[in-house]
C-alpha positions in Angstrom: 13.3 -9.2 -24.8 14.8 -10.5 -21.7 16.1 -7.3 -20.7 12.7 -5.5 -21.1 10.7 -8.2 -18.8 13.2 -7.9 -16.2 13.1 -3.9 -16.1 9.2 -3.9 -16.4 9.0 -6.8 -13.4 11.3 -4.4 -11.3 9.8 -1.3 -12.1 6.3 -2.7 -10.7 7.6 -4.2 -7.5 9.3 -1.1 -7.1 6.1 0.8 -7.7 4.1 -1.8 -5.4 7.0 -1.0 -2.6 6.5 2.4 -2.7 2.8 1.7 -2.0 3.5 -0.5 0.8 5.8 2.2 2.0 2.6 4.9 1.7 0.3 2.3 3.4 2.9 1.6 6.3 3.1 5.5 6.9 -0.4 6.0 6.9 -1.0 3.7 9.5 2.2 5.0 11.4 0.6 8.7 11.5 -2.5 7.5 12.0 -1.6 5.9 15.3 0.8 9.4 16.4 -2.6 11.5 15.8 -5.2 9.1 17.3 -3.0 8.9 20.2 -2.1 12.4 20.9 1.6 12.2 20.1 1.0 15.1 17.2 -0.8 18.0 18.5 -0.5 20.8 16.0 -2.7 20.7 13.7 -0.7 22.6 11.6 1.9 20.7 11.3 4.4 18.7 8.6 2.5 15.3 10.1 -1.0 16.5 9.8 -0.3 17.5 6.2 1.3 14.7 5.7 -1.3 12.5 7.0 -4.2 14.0 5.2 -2.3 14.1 2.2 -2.1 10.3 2.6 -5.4 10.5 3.3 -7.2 11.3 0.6 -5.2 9.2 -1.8 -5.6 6.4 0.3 -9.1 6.6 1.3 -10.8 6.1 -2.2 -9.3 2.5 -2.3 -10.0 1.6 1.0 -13.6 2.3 0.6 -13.9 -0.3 -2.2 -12.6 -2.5 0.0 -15.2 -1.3 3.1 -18.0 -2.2 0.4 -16.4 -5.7 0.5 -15.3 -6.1 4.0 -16.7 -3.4 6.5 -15.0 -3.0 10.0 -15.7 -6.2 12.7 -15.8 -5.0 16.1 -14.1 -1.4 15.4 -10.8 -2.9 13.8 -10.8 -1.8 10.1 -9.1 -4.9 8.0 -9.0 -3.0 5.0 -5.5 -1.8 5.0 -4.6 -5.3 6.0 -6.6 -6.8 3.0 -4.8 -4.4 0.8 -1.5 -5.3 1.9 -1.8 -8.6 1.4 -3.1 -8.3 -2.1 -0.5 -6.2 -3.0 2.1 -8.8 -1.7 -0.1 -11.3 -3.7 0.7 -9.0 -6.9 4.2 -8.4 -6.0 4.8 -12.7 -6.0 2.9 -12.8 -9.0 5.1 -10.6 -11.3 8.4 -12.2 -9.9 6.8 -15.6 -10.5 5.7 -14.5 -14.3 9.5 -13.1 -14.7 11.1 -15.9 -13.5 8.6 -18.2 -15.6 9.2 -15.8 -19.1 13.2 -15.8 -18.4 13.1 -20.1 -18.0 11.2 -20.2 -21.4 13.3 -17.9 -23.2 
């Protein structure tokens, strides 16, 4: 039973790392286009970035629904980081807790 918490805790922190990961990229290509590092529009980063995009987007608007931008500076990604680092605490801390009992 041990065993199976452990690999289910580890599997989804390393699902909500790969997230993180997705966010941090999006940002990353986000700044490259906005400030005219990437120019071809055809490109691997544009596809990339769009792909990123629209899986990204959806969630982020919940979040704008919540929080919309202050002053031009979107906290949304910020706000989702955070919870997600929240989440990631919260299953090591319910692991750890199920692994003392047993």
């Amino acid at each position: 039973m041990i065993m199976i918490i452990v690999l289910l805790a580890n599997f989804l922190i390393s699902l909500i790392n790969f997230v993180e990961y997705l966010l941090f990229t999006y940002i990353i290509l986000g700044w490259f286009i906005f400030f005219g590092a990437v120019k071809n529009k055809d490109g691997v980063f544009f596809r990339i970035y769009f792909f990123l995009f629209a899986k990204i987007e959806p969630v982020l608007s919940v979040v704008h629904k919540f929080v919309p931008p202050i002053g031009g500076f979107d906290f949304s990604i910020i706000i989702i980081g955070f919870l997600l680092h929240m989440l990631k605490i919260l299953i090591i801390d319910l692991a750890s807790f199920a692994m003392a009992r047993w």
